[in-house]
Backbone as JSON Lines, residues from 0, in Angstrom:
{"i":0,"aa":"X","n":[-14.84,85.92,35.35],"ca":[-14.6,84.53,35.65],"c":[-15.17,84.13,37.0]}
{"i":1,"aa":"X","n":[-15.8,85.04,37.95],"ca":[-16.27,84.9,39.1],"c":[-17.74,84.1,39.02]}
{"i":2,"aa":"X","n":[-18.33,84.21,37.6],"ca":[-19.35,84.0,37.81],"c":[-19.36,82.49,37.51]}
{"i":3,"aa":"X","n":[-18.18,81.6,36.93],"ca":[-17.95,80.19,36.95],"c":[-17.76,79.61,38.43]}
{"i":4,"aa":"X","n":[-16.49,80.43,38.94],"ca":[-16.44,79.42,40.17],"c":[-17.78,79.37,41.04]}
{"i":5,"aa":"X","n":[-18.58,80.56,41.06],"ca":[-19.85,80.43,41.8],"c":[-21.06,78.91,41.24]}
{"i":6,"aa":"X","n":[-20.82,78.2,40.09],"ca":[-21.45,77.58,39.36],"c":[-21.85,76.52,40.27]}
{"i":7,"aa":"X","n":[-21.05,76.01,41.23],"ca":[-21.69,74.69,42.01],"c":[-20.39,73.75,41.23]}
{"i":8,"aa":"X","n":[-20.95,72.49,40.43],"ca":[-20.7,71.23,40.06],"c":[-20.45,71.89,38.51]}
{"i":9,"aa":"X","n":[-19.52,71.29,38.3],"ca":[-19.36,71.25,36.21],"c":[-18.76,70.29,35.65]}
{"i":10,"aa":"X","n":[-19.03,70.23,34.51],"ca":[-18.63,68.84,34.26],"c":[-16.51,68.94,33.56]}
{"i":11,"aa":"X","n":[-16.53,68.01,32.08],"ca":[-15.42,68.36,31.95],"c":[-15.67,69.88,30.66]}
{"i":12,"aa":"X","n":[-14.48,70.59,30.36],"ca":[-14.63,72.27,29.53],"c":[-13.74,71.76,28.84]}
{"i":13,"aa":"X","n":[-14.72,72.03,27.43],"ca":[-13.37,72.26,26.24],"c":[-13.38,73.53,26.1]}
{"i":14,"aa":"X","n":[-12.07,74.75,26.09],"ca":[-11.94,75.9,26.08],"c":[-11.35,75.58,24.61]}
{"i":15,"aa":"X","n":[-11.36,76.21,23.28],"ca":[-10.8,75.99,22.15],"c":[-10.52,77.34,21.54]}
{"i":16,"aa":"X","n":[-10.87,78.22,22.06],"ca":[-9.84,79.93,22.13],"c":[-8.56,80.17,22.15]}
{"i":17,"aa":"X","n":[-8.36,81.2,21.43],"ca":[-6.67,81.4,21.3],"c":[-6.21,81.64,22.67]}
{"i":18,"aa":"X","n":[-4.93,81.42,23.17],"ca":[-4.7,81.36,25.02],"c":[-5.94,81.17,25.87]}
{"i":19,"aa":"X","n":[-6.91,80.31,25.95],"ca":[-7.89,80.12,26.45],"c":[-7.41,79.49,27.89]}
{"i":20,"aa":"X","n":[-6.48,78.77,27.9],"ca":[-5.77,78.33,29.37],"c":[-4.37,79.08,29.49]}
{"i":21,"aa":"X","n":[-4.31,79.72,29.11],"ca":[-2.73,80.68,29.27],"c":[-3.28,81.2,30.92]}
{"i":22,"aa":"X","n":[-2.78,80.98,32.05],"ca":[-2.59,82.07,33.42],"c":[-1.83,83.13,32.81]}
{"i":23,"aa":"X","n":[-2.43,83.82,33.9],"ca":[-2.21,85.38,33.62],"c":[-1.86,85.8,35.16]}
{"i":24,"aa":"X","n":[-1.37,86.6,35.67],"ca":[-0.87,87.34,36.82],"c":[-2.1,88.0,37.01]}
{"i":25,"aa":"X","n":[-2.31,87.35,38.66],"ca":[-3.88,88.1,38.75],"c":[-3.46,89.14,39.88]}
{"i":26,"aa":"X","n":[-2.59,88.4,41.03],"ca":[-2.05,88.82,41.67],"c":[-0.64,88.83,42.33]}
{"i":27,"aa":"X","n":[-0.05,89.31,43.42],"ca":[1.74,89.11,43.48],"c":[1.58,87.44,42.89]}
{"i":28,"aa":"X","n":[0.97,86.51,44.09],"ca":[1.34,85.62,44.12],"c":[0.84,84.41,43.43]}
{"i":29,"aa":"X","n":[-1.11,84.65,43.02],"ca":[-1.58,83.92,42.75],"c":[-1.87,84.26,40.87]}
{"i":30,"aa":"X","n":[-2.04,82.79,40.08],"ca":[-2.34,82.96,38.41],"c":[-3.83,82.85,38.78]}
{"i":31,"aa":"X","n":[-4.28,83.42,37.61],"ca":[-5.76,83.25,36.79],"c":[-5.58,82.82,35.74]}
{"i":32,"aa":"X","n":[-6.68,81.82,35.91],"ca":[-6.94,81.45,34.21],"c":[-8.52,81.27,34.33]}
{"i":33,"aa":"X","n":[-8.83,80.99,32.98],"ca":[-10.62,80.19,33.05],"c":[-10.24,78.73,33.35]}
{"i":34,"aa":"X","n":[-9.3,77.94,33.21],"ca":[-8.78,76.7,33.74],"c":[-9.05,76.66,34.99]}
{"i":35,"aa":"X","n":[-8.37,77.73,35.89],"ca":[-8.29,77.63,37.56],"c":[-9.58,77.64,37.46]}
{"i":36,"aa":"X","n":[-10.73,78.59,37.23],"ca":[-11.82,78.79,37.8],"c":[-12.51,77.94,37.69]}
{"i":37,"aa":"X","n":[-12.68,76.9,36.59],"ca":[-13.28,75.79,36.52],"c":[-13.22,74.93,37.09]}
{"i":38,"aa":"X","n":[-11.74,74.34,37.49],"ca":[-11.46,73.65,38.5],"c":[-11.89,74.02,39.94]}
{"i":39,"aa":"X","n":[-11.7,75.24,39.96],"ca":[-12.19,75.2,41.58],"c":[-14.29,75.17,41.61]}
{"i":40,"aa":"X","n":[-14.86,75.44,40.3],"ca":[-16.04,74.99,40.48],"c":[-16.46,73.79,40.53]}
{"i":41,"aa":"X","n":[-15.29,72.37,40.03],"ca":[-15.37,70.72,40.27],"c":[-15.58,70.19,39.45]}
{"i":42,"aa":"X","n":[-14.98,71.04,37.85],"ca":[-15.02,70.58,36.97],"c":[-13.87,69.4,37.22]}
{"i":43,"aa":"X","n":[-13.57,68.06,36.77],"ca":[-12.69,67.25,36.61],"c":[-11.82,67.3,35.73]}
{"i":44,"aa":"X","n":[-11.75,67.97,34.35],"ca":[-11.2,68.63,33.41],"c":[-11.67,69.7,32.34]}
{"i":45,"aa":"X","n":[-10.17,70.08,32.15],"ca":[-10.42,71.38,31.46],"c":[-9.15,71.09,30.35]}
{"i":46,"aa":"X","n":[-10.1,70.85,28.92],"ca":[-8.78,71.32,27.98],"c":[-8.82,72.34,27.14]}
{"i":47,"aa":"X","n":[-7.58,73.35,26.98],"ca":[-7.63,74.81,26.72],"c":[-6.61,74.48,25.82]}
{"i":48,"aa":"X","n":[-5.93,76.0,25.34],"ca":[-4.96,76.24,24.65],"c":[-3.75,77.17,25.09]}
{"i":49,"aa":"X","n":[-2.81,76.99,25.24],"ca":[-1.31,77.97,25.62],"c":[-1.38,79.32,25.0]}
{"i":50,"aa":"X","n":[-1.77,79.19,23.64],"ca":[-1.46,80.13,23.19],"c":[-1.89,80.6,21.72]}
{"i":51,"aa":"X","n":[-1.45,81.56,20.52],"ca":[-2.79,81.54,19.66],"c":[-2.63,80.37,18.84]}
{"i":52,"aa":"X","n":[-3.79,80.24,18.02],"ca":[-4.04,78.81,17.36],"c":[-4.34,79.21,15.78]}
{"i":53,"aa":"X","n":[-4.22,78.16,15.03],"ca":[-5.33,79.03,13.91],"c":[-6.17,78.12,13.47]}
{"i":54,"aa":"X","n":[-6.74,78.2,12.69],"ca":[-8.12,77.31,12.32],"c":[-8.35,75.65,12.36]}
{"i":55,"aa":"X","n":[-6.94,75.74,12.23],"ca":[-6.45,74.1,12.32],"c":[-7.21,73.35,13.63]}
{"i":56,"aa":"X","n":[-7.15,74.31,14.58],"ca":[-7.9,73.51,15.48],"c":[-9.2,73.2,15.62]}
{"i":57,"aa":"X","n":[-10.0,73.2,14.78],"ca":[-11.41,72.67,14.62],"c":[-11.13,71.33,13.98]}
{"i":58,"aa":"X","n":[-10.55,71.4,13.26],"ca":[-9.92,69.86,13.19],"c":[-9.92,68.94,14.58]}
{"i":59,"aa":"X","n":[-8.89,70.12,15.32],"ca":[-8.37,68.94,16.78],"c":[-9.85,68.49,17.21]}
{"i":60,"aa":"X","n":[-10.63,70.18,17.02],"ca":[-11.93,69.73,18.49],"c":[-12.99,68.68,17.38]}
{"i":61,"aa":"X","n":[-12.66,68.98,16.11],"ca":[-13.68,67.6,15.44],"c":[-13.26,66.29,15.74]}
{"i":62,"aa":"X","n":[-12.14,66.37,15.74],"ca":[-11.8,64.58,16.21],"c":[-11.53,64.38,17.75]}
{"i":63,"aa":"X","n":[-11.46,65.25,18.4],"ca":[-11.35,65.18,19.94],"c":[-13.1,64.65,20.11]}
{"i":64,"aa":"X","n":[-13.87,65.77,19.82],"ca":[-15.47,65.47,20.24],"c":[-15.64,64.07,19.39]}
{"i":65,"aa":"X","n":[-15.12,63.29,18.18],"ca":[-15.82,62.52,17.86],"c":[-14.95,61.46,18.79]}
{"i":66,"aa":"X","n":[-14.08,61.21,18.82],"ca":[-13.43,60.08,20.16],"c":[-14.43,60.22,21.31]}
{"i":67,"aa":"X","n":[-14.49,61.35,21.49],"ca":[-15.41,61.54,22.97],"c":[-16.38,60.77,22.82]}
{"i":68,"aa":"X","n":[-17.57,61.08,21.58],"ca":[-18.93,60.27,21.33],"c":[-18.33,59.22,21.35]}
{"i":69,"aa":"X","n":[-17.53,58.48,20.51],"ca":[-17.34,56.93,20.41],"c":[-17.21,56.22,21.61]}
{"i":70,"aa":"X","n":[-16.49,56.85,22.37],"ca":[-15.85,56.42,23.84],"c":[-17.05,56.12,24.28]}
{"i":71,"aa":"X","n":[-18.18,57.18,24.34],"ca":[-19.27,56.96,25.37],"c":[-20.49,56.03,24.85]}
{"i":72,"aa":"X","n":[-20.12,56.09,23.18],"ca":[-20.92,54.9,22.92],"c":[-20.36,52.99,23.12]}
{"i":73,"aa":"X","n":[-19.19,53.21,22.95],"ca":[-18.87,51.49,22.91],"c":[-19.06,51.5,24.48]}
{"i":74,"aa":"X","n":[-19.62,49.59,24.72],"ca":[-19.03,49.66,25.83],"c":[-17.97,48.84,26.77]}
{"i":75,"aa":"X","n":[-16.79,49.1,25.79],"ca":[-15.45,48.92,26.01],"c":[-14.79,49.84,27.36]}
{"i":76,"aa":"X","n":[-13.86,49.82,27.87],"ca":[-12.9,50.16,28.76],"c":[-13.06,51.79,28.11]}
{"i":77,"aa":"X","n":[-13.33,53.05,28.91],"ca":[-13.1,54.46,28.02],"c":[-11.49,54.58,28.39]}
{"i":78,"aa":"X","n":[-11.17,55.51,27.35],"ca":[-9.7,56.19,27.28],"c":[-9.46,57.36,28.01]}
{"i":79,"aa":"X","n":[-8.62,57.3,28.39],"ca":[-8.56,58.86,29.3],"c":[-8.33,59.84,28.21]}
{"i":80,"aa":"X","n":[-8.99,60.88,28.71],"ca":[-8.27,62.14,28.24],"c":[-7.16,62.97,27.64]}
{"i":81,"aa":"X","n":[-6.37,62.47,28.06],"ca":[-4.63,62.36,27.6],"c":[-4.91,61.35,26.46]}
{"i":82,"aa":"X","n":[-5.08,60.32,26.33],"ca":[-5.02,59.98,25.36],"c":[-5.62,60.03,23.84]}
{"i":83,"aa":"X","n":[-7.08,60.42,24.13],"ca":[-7.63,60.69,23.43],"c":[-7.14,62.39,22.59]}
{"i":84,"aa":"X","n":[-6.28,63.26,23.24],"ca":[-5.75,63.84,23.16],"c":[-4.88,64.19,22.05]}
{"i":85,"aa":"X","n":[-3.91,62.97,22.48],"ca":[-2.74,62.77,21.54],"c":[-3.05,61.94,20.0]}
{"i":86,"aa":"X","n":[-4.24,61.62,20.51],"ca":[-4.71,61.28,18.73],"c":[-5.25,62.1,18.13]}
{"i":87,"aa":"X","n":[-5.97,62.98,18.74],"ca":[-6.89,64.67,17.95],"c":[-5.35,64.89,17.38]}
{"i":88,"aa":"X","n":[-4.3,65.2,18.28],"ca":[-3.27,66.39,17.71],"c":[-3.15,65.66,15.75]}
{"i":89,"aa":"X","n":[-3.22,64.37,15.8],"ca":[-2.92,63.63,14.61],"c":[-3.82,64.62,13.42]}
{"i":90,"aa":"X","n":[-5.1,64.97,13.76],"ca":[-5.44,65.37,13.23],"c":[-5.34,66.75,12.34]}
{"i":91,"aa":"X","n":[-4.58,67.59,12.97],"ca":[-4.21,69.22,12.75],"c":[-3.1,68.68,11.49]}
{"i":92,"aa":"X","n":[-2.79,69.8,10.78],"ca":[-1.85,69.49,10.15],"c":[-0.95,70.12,10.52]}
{"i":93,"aa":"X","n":[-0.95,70.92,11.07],"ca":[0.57,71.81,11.8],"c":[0.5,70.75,13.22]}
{"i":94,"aa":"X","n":[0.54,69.8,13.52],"ca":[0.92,69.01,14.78],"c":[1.39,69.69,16.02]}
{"i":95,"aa":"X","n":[2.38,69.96,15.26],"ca":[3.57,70.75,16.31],"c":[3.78,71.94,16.99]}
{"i":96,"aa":"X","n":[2.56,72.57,16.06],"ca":[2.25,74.33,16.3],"c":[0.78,73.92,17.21]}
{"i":97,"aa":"X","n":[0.02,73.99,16.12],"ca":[-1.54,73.69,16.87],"c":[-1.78,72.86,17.67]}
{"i":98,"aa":"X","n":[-1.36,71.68,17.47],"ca":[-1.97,70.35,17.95],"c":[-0.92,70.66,19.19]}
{"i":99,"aa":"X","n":[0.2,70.97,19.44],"ca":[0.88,71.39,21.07],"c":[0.38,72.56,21.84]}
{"i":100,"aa":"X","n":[-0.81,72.74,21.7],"ca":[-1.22,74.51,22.19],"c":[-2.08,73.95,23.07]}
{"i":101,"aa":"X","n":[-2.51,73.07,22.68],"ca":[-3.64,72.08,23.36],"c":[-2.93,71.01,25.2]}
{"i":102,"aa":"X","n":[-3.42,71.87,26.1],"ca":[-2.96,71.15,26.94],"c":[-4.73,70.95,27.88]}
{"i":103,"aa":"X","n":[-4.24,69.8,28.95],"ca":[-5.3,69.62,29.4],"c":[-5.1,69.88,31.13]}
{"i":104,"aa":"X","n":[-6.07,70.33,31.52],"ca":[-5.96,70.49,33.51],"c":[-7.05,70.18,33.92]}
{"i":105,"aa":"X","n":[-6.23,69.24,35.41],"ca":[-7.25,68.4,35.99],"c":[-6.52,67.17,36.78]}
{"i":106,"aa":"X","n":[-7.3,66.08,36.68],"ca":[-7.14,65.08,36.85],"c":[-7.51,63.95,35.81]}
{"i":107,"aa":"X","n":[-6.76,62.91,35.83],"ca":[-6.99,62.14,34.66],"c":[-8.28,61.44,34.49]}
{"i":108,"aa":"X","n":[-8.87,61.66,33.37],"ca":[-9.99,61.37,33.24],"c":[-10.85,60.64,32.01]}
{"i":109,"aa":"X","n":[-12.09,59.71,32.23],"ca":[-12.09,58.93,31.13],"c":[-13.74,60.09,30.98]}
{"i":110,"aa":"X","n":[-13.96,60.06,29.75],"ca":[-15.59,60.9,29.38],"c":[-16.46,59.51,28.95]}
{"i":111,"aa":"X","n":[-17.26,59.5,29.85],"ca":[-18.37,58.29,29.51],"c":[-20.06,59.08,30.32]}
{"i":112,"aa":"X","n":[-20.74,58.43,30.07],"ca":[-22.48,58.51,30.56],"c":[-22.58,58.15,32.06]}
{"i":113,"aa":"X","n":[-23.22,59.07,32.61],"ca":[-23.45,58.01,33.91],"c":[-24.11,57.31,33.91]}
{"i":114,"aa":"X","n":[-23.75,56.61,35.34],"ca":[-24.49,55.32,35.44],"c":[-25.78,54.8,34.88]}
{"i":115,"aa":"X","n":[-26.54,55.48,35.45],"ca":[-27.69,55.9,35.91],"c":[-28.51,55.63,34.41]}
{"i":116,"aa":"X","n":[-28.04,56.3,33.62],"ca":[-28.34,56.58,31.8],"c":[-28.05,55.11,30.95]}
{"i":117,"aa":"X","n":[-26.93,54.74,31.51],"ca":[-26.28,53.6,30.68],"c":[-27.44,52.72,31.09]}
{"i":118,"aa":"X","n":[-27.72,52.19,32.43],"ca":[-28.9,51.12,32.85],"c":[-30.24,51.48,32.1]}
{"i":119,"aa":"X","n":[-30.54,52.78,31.9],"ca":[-31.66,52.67,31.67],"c":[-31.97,52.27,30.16]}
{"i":120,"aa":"X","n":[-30.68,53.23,29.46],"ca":[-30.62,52.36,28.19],"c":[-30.47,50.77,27.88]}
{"i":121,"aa":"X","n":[-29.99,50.03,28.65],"ca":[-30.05,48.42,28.57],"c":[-31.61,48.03,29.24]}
{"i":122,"aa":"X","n":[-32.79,48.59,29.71],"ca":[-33.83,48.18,29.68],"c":[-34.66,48.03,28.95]}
């Protein structure tokens, strides 16, 4: 995991692995996760999983990634993260098992294009 935080800049991580954000005791005092390490490389978010999952969650990450595209195509107000979130879980059919394994770390965040891209596309 050393070789993430060395990364510079990252954007936001979908981790979709069984305990993919579970900390782990790295040391007395401090957790590891691939969550922490991302964050401290400047990723803005990271959404992982607690714990194991089962297939159901390709579901979550199919309707999580397609909110994501939509978001970045309209150009309406984007949704944060959290929210877009809690509508993937809709998708799983175990909700309550799968679709709760799914947590997110960070700061709250909306997924859109930068600037930069959006202007050039309106030329």
């Amino acid at each position: 995991m050393g070789e993430v935080e060395n990364m510079g800049k990252c954007s936001a991580a979908f981790l979709m692995g069984c305990r993919s954000g579970l900390p782990y005791r790295g040391s007395r005092y401090v957790p590891k996760s691939a969550p922490i390490c991302f964050l401290l490389s400047g990723s803005p978010v990271i959404v992982a999983n607690l714990w194991d999952v089962t297939i159901d969650i390709a579901e979550f990450g199919k309707a999580m990634l397609e909110s994501c595209w939509r978001e970045r195509s309209d150009d309406v107000k984007p949704e944060r993260i959290g929210s877009l979130m809690a509508d993937a879980r809709n998708a799983c059919t175990l909700q309550f098992l799968t679709g709760a394994a799914v947590v997110c770390y960070g700061v709250p965040t909306a997924i859109r294009t930068k600037r930069r891209k959006r202007l050039e596309a309106n030329v």
